[in-house]
N, C-alpha and C positions, 0 to 999 in steps of 0.2 A: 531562624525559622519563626515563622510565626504563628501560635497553638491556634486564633480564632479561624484561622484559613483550611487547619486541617479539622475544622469542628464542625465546616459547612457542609449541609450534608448532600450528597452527590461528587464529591470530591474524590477525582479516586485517581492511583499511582499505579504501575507495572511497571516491571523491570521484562525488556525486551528478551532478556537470557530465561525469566520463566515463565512465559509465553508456550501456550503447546504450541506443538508443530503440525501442520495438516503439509503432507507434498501431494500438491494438485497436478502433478507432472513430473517427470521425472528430472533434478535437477533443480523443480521450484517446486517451494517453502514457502507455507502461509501461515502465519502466528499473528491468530486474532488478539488483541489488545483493549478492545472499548465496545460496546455497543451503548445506544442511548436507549431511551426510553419510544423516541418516537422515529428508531430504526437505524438513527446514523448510525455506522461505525467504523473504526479504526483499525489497522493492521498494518505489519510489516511485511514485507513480499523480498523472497529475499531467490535470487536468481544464479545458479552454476556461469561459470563461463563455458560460452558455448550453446545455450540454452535457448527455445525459442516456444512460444505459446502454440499449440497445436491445432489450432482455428483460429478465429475472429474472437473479439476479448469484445463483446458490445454492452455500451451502458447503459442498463435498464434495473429498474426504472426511472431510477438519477443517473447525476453526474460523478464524475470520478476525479480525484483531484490528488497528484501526485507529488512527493518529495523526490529527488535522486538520494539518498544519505550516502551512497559509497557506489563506484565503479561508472560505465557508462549505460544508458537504457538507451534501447532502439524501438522507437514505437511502430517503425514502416513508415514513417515520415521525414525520419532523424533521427538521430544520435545525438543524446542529453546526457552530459559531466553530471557529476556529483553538485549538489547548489541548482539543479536548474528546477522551476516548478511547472506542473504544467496540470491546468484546463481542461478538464472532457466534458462537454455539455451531454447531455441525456440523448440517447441515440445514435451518438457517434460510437466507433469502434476503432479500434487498433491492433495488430499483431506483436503483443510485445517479445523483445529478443534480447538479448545481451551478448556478444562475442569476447568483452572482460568479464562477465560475474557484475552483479549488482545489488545493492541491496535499497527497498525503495518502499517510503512510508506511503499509507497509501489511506484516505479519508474519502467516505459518501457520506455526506449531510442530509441524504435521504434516504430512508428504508429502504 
């Protein structure tokens, strides 16, 4: 480990187990993680098998930019493994689903 790295200030750690839990659905789990200064932020999104988003999921006012970490996501375009990352540019939308369960980091670089 190295002390001057965790000396820099804005540095910061969470462990995804103490994360709150917001369920925006039933079935799906939102446990924010990060926010920046100038609105980014981070979160894990973590999905029931069987589950699906109950509208359009559209990206406003940025973009949305996706990990798979475990199961499969179905955006209504495709079905993305675990390792796959994906793209939302600003104004696009997707129906996300999962018929394994999933769990899926989830990053907006913009407020």
């Amino acid at each position: 480990m190295h002390p001057e790295i965790l000396a820099q200030e804005g540095y910061t750690s969470v462990s995804v187990a103490d994360a709150p839990v917001r369920e925006l659905f039933p079935g799906i789990r939102l446990r924010p993680l990060w926010t920046g200064a100038n609105g980014a932020h981070a979160h894990v999104l973590e999905m029931d098998p069987g589950t699906s988003w109950p509208h359009r999921d559209v990206h406003e006012p940025g973009p949305e930019e996706v990990y798979v970490v475990a199961g499969t996501f179905d955006d209504g375009a495709g079905s993305h493994p675990a390792g796959t990352f994906l793209h939302a540019p600003a104004g696009s939308w997707h129906v996300p689903a999962s018929a394994t369960g999933c769990t899926l980091f989830l990053f907006y670089p913009e407020g």
